[in-house]
N, C-alpha and C positions, 0 to 999 in steps of 0.2 A: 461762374457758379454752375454746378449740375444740377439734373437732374433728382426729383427723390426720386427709390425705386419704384414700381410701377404695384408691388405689390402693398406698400406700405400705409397701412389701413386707417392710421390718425388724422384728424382735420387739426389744424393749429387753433388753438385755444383764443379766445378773444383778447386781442390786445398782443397776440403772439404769432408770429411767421417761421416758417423753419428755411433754414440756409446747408446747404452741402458744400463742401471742402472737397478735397483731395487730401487724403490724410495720407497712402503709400500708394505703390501703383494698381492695386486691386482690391482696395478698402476705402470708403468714401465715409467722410465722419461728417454727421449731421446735427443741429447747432438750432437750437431755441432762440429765439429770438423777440425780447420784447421788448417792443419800441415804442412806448411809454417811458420808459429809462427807468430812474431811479434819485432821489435827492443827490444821494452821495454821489454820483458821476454828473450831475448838471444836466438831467434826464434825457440824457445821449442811451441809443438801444445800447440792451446788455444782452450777450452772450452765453449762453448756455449750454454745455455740450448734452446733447440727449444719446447719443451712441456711435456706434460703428455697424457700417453696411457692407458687408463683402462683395462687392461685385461679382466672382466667379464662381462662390460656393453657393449664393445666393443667402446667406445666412446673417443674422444681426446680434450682434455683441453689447454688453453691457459695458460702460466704460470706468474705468479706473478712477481715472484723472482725465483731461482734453487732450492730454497727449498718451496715453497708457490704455488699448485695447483690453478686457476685461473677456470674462468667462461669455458663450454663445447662450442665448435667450429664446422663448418661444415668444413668435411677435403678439402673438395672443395675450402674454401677460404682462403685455408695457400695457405704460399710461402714454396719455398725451405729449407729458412734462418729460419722463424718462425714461430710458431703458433698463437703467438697473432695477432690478427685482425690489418688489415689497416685502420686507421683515412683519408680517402682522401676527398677532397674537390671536388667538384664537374668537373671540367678542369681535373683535374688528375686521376678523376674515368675514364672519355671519354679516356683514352688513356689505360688502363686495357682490 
Protein backbone atom coordinates (compact mmCIF):
# COMPACT_ATOMS: atom_id res chain seq x y z
CA UNK A 1 0.00 0.00 0.00
CA UNK A 2 1.23 3.70 -0.46
CA UNK A 3 1.54 6.44 0.84
CA UNK A 4 -1.43 9.39 0.94
CA UNK A 5 0.07 12.45 -0.57
CA UNK A 6 1.76 14.66 1.73
CA UNK A 7 -0.38 17.53 0.89
CA UNK A 8 -3.76 15.91 1.38
CA UNK A 9 -5.63 17.86 4.00
CA UNK A 10 -8.59 15.26 5.20
CA UNK A 11 -8.35 13.16 8.51
CA UNK A 12 -10.56 9.91 8.07
CA UNK A 13 -13.72 10.05 9.49
CA UNK A 14 -14.60 7.97 12.50
CA UNK A 15 -15.10 4.56 11.90
CA UNK A 16 -13.24 5.28 8.56
CA UNK A 17 -9.25 4.74 7.30
CA UNK A 18 -8.31 5.64 3.91
CA UNK A 19 -6.21 3.03 1.67
CA UNK A 20 -4.12 3.92 -1.80
CA UNK A 21 -3.87 1.75 -4.73
CA UNK A 22 -1.84 2.02 -7.70
CA UNK A 23 -4.48 2.65 -10.02
CA UNK A 24 -1.71 3.57 -13.51
CA UNK A 25 1.90 4.35 -13.24
CA UNK A 26 1.55 7.84 -12.21
CA UNK A 27 -2.14 8.17 -10.60
CA UNK A 28 -2.69 6.49 -7.21
CA UNK A 29 -6.57 6.01 -6.46
CA UNK A 30 -7.33 6.47 -2.90
CA UNK A 31 -10.26 4.32 -1.18
CA UNK A 32 -12.47 4.87 2.00
CA UNK A 33 -12.46 2.46 4.02
CA UNK A 34 -15.00 1.45 6.74
CA UNK A 35 -14.28 -1.02 8.85
CA UNK A 36 -17.32 -1.44 10.75
CA UNK A 37 -18.70 -3.18 7.39
CA UNK A 38 -22.12 -3.34 6.78
CA UNK A 39 -25.05 -6.16 7.34
CA UNK A 40 -25.17 -7.04 3.89
CA UNK A 41 -21.51 -8.06 3.44
CA UNK A 42 -21.22 -9.92 7.14
CA UNK A 43 -19.66 -6.58 8.50
CA UNK A 44 -16.35 -7.25 6.56
CA UNK A 45 -14.66 -3.29 5.67
CA UNK A 46 -16.19 -1.85 2.62
CA UNK A 47 -14.64 0.04 0.07
CA UNK A 48 -15.03 3.21 -1.23
CA UNK A 49 -13.38 4.91 -3.93
CA UNK A 50 -12.92 8.70 -2.76
CA UNK A 51 -10.58 9.66 -5.92
CA UNK A 52 -7.53 9.84 -7.97
CA UNK A 53 -4.04 11.41 -7.06
CA UNK A 54 -1.71 12.29 -9.81
CA UNK A 55 1.60 11.76 -8.67
CA UNK A 56 3.39 14.07 -11.23
CA UNK A 57 1.13 16.74 -11.98
CA UNK A 58 0.41 16.80 -8.40
CA UNK A 59 -3.24 17.34 -8.99
CA UNK A 60 -6.66 15.28 -7.72
CA UNK A 61 -9.47 13.98 -9.81
CA UNK A 62 -12.83 13.24 -9.14
CA UNK A 63 -13.85 9.80 -10.03
CA UNK A 64 -16.22 8.37 -12.24
CA UNK A 65 -16.64 4.97 -11.23
CA UNK A 66 -13.33 2.97 -9.11
CA UNK A 67 -11.98 2.26 -12.18
CA UNK A 68 -13.01 5.57 -14.42
CA UNK A 69 -10.74 8.84 -13.57
CA UNK A 70 -13.22 11.90 -13.76
CA UNK A 71 -12.74 15.69 -14.22
CA UNK A 72 -9.55 17.48 -11.88
CA UNK A 73 -10.88 19.04 -8.43
CA UNK A 74 -9.75 21.84 -6.01
CA UNK A 75 -8.65 19.78 -2.90
CA UNK A 76 -10.29 22.56 -1.14
CA UNK A 77 -13.81 21.59 -2.09
CA UNK A 78 -13.66 17.73 -1.29
CA UNK A 79 -15.20 16.31 1.67
CA UNK A 80 -13.75 13.79 3.83
CA UNK A 81 -16.15 11.08 2.16
CA UNK A 82 -15.30 12.23 -1.57
CA UNK A 83 -13.90 13.87 -4.18
CA UNK A 84 -16.44 14.43 -6.46
CA UNK A 85 -18.05 17.83 -6.35
CA UNK A 86 -21.26 18.86 -4.35
CA UNK A 87 -24.52 19.51 -6.49
CA UNK A 88 -26.09 22.00 -3.78
CA UNK A 89 -28.80 24.28 -4.34
CA UNK A 90 -28.64 27.41 -3.31
CA UNK A 91 -30.25 26.93 0.86
CA UNK A 92 -27.96 24.28 1.27
CA UNK A 93 -24.79 26.08 -0.09
CA UNK A 94 -25.74 28.92 2.84
CA UNK A 95 -25.25 26.38 5.49
CA UNK A 96 -21.52 25.12 4.02
Amino acid sequence: MLELPHDFPHKAPKGYRYETLQFKRNVVSIWTVHQRGFVYNGHNECHCIWGFYNTKERQYYAPINSTKQGDQVDINSTTPYTAMPLNLNPLEAAFL
